[in-house]
C-alpha positions as CSV (number, residue, x, y, z in Angstrom):
1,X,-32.1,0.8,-30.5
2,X,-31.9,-2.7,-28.9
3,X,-30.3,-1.1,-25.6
4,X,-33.1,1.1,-24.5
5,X,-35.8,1.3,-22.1
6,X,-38.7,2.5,-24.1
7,X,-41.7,1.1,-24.8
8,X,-41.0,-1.8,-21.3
9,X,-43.4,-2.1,-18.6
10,X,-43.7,-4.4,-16.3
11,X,-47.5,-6.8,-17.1
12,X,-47.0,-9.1,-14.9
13,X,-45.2,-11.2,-12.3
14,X,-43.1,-13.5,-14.6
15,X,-42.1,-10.6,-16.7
16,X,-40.8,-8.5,-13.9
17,X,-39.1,-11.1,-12.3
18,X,-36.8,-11.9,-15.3
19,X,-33.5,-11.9,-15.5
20,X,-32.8,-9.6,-18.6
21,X,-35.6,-7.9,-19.5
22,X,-33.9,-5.6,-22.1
23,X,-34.1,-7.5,-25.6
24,X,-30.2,-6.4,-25.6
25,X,-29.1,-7.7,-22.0
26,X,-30.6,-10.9,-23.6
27,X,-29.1,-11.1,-27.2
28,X,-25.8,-10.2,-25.5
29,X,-26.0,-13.3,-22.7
30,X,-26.9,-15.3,-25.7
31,X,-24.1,-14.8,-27.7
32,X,-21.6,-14.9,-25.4
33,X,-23.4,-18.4,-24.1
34,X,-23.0,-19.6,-28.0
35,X,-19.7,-18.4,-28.0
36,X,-18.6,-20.6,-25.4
37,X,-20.3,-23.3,-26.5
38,X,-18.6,-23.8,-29.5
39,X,-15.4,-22.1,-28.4
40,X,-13.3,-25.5,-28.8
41,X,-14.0,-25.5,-32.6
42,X,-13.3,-21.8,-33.0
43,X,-10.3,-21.1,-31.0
44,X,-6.8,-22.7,-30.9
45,X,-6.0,-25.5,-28.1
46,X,-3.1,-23.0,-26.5
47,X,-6.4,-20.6,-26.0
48,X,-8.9,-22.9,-25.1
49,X,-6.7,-24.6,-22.1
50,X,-4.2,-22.1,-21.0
51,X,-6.9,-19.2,-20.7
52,X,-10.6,-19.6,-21.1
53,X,-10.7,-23.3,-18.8
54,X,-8.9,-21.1,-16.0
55,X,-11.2,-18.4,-16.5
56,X,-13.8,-20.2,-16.1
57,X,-12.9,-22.1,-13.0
58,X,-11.6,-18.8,-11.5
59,X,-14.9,-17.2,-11.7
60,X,-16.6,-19.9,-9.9
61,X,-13.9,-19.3,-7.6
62,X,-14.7,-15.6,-7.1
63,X,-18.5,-16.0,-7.5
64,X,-18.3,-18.6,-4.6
65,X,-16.3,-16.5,-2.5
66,X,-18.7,-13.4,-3.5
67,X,-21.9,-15.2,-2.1
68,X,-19.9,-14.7,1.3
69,X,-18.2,-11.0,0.9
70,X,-20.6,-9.3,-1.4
71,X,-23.6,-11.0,0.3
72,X,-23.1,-11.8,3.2
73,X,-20.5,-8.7,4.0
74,X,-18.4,-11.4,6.0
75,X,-14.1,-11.5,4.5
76,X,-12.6,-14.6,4.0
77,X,-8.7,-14.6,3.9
78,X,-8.7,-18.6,3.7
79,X,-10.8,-19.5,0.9
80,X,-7.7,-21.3,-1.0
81,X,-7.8,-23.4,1.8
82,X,-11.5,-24.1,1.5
83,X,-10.2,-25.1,-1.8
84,X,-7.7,-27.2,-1.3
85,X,-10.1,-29.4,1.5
86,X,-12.6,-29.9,-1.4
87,X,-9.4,-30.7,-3.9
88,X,-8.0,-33.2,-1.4
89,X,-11.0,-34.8,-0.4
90,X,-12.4,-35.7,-3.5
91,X,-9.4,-36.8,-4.9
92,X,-8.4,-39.1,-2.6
93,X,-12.2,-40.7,-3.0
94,X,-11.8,-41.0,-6.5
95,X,-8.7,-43.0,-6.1
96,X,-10.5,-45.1,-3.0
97,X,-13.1,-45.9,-6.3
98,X,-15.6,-43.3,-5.2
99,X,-17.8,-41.8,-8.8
100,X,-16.3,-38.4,-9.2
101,X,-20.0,-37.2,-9.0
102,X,-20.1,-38.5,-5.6
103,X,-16.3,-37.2,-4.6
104,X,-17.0,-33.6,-6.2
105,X,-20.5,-33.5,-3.6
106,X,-18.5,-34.8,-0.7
107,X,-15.5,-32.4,-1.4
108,X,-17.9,-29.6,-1.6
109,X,-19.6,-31.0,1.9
110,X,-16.2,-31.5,3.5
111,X,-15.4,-28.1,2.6
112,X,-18.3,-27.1,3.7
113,X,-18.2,-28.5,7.7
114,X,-14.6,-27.5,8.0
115,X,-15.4,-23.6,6.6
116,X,-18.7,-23.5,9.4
117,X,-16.7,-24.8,12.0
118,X,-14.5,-21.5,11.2
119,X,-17.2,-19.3,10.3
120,X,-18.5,-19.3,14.1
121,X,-15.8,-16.9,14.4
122,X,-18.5,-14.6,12.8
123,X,-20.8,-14.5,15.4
124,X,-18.4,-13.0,17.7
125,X,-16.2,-10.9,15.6
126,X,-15.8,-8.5,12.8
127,X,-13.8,-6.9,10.4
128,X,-10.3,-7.2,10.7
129,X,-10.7,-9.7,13.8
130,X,-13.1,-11.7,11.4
131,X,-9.9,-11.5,8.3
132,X,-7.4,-12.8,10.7
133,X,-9.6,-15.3,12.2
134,X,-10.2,-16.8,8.5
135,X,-6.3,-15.6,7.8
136,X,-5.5,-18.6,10.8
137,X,-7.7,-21.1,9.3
138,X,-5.4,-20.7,6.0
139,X,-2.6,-21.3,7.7
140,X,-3.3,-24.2,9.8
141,X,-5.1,-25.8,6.5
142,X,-2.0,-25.3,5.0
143,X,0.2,-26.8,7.9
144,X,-2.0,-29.8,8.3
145,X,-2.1,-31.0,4.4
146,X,1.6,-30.3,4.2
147,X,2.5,-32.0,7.4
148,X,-0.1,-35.2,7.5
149,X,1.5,-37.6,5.0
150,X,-2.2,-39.4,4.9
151,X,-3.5,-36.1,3.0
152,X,-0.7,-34.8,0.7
153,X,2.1,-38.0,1.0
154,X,4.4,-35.0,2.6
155,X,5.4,-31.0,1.7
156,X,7.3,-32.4,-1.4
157,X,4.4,-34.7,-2.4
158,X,2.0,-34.7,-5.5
159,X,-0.9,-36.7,-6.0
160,X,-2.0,-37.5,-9.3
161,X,-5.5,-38.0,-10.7
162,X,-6.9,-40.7,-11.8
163,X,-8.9,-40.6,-14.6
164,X,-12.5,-40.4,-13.6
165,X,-15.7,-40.3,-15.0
166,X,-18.9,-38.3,-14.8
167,X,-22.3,-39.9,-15.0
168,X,-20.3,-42.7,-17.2
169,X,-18.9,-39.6,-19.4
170,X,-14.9,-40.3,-19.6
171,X,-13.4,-36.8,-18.1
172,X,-10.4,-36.4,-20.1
173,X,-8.6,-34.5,-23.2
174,X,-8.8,-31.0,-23.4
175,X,-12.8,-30.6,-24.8
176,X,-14.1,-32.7,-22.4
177,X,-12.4,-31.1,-19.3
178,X,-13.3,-27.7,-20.9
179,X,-17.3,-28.5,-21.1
180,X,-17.4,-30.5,-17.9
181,X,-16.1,-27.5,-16.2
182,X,-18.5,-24.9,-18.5
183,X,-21.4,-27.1,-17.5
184,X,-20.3,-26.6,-13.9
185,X,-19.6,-22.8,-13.8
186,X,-23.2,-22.5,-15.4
187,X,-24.7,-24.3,-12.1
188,X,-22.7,-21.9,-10.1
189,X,-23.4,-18.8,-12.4
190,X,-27.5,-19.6,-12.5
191,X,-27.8,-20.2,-8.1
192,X,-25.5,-16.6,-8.3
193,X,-28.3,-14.6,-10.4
194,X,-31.1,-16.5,-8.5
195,X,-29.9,-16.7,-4.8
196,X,-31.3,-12.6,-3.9
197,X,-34.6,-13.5,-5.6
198,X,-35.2,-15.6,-2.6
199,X,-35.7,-15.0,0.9
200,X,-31.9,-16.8,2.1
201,X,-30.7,-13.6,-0.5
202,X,-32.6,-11.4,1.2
203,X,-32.1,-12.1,4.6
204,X,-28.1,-11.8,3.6
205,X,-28.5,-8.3,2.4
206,X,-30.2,-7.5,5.6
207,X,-27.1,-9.2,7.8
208,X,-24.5,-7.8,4.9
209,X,-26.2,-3.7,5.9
210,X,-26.7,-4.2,10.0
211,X,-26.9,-7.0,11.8
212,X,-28.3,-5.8,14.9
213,X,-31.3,-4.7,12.5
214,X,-31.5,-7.7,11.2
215,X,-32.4,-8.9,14.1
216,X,-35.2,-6.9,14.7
217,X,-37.0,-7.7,11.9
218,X,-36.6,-11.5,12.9
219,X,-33.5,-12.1,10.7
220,X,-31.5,-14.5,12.8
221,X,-28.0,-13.5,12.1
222,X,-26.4,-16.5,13.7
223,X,-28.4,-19.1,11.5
224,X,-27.9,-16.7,8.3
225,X,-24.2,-16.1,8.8
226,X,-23.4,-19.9,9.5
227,X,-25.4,-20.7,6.0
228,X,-23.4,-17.9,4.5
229,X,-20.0,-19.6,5.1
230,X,-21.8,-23.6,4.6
231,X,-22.7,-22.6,1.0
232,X,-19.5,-20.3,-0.3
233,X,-17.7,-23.3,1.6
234,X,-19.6,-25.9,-0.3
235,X,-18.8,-23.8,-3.4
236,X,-15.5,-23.4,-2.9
237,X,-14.9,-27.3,-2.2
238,X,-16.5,-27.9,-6.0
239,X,-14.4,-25.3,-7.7
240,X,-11.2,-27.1,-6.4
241,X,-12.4,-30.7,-7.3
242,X,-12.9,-29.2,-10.4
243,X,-9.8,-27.7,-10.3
244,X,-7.6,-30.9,-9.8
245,X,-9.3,-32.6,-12.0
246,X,-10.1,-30.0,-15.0
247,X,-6.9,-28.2,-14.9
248,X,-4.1,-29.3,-12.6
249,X,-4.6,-32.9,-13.0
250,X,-2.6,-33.2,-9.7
251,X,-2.7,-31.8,-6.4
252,X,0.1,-30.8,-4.4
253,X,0.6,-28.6,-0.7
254,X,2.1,-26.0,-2.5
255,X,-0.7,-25.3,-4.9
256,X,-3.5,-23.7,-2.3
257,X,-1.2,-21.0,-0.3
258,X,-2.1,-17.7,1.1
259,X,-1.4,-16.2,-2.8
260,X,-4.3,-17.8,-3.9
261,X,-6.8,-16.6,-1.2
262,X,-5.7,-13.2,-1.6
263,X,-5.7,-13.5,-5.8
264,X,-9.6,-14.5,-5.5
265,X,-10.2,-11.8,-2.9
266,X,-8.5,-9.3,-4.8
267,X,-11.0,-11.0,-7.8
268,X,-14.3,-10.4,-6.0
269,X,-13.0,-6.4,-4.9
270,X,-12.1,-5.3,-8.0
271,X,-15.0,-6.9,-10.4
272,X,-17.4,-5.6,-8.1
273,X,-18.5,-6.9,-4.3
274,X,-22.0,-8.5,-4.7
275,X,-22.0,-8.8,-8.7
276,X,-21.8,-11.6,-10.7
277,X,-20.7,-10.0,-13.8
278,X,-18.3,-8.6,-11.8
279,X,-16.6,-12.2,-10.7
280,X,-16.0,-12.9,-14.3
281,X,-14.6,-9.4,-14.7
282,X,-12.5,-9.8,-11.9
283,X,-11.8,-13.1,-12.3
284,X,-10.2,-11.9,-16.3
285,X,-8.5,-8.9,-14.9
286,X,-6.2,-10.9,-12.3
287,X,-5.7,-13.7,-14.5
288,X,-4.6,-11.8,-18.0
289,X,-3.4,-9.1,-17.4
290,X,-0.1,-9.8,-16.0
291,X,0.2,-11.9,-19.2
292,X,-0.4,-8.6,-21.3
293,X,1.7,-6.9,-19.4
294,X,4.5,-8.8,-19.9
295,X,4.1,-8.8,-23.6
296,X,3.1,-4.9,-24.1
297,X,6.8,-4.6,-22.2
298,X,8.5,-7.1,-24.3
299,X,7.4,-5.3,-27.4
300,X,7.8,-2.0,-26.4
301,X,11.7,-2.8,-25.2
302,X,12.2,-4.4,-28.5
303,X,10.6,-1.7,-30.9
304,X,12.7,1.2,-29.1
305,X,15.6,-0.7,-28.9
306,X,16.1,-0.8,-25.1
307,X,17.9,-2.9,-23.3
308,X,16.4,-4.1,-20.3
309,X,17.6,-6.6,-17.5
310,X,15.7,-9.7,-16.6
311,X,14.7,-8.2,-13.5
312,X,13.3,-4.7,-14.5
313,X,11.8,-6.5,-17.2
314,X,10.1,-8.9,-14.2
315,X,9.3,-6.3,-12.5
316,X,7.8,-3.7,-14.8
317,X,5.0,-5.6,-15.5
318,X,4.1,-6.1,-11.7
319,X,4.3,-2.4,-11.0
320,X,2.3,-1.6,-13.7
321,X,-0.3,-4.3,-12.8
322,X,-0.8,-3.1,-9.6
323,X,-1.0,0.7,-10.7
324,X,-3.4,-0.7,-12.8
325,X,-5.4,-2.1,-10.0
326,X,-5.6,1.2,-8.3
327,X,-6.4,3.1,-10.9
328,X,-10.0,0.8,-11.4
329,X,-10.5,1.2,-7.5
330,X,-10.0,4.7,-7.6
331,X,-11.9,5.2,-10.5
332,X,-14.7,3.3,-9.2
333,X,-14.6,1.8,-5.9
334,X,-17.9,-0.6,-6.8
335,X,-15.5,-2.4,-9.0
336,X,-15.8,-3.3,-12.8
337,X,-19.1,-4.3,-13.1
338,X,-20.2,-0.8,-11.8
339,X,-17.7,0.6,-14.8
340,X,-20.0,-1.7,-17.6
341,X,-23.3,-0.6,-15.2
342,X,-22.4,3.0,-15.8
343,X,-21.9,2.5,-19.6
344,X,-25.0,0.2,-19.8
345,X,-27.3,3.1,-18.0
346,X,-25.8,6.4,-20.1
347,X,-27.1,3.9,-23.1
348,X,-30.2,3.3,-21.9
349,X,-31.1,7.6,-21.9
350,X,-28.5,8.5,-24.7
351,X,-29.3,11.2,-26.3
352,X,-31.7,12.5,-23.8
353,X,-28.9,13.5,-20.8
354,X,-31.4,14.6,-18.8
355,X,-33.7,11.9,-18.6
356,X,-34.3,10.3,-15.7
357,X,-32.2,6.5,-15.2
């Protein structure tokens, strides 16, 4: 079989250090990458822009926002508003005749100052006190964007983007959007998989277990903390230039609330903390399953004949969605990519039970 163990040992440095050493975990990455290549020549237009562009640019989202909780072990309640600083900013450089290459940076960096200036709330608190400090700096985002007519032109205000370019590449029309933002979540994705091979990663997972330890061992939790929020800020400035100018098109107050914040938390929790597969996973659950909800119920109503009011039929979906949610979590509390990691390791042994994973 492709999906087993046998016959791999480790013969040197480079070998061990790889990323998928199973022949499967390789063939399987390599698919999917082909798959998504030419996804815009295999798919229909409805398919390509109303659910695998937002999937993608969710899971950066999530994977961004991961780097923090999953790594780091630091919550964020705000990161929509992390967002919507990188949106903002680099959209109003485009439209001052900034390259979008530059804008998307300086989003990403503007993003990034705002989210350390909150993340020294870190160094003093934990926890809950650590949620509601990040749970403020959402709010008084979202009061300043709404209520600064320079930034958003009012609460009722939308912004539109111009169109923009990308090293001289015209961003516009639904394949060009879709690749720009593929290329993009493949940055994000390959510094994901790499950042715990090196010794920032590492020094994380020794804040992210204790980090008074940490500190014994010469981990300076203050400097690793701050970098913690700086680069899942700087993330999370990119995703929402992307965002705007990908998806959206415009950018508006009402577009980065608390929802959103607690939508990508709830992304990185149930796809697994720490996992990158489990961003993705996450990122699919929350985005399409409310969507398959709603049209199990709507076929199941018309099949049997029942007659159902507009709001049960609203609402049915939401309770089963969040049933569903619980379920996962109860099932596994590591999240979905644990669920695929216990498949993928009863496959690696199967038939042998007893053997030793």
């Amino acid at each position: 079989m492709l999906y087993r163990r046998a016959g791999i040992r480790h013969t040197s440095y480079r070998h061990e250090r790889m990323l998928w050493p199973l022949p499967f975990d390789r063939y399987l990455v390599g698919t999917i990458a082909a798959f998504l290549i030419v996804a815009p020549f295999l798919i229909d237009r409805l398919y390509l822009v109303a659910y695998l562009l937002p999937w993608l640019i969710w899971s950066m989202a999530a994977l961004g926002l991961n780097l923090l909780m999953g790594g780091a072990g630091q919550i964020h309640l705000g990161y929509g508003a992390v967002m919507a600083i990188g949106a903002y900013s680099s959209v109003h450089l485009v439209r001052a005749g900034v390259p979008f290459e530059i804008a998307m940076i300086a989003g990403g960096l503007a993003s990034a100052m705002i989210g350390v200036i909150f993340g020294f709330a870190a160094l003093r608190v934990k926890t809950l006190y650590l949620a509601m400090s990040t749970l403020a700096m959402q709010y008084i985002v979202d009061f300043v964007i709404a209520h600064v007519p320079a930034i958003s032109g009012g609460t009722q205000a939308t912004i539109q983007v111009p169109p923009v370019r990308f090293l001289g590449l015209r961003i516009e029309g639904d394949i060009a959007t879709y690749y720009f933002a593929l290329a993009v979540c493949t940055v994000v994705t390959l510094f994901m998989l790499n950042v715990h091979r090196t010794g920032f990663g590492r020094a994380l997972a020794a804040v992210r277990e204790k980090d008074y330890a940490a500190e014994v061992i010469g981990v300076s939790t203050f400097k690793y903390k701050l970098l913690a929020f700086w680069t899942s800020s700087f993330i999370g400035g990119v995703v929402g230039a992307v965002l705007v100018v990908c998806y959206l098109r415009s950018v508006s107050p009402d577009q980065f609330h608390i929802d959103l914040s607690v939508q990508i938390v709830a992304m990185v929790i149930v796809g697994g903390l720490g996992s990158v597969l489990g961003s993705f996973f996450g990122a699919a659950l929350i985005l399409f399953t409310p969507i398959v909800l709603n049209n199990l119920v709507a076929s199941i109503a018309a099949g049997a004949g029942l007659s159902l009011s507009s709001d049960l039929r609203a609402h049915i979906p939401l309770m089963l969605y969040g049933a569903l949610i619980v379920g996962f979590l109860v099932l596994e509390p590591l999240g979905l990519a644990k669920i695929y990691d216990n498949v993928r390791n009863y496959f690696l042994v199967w038939p042998f039970r007893y053997a030793r994973k």
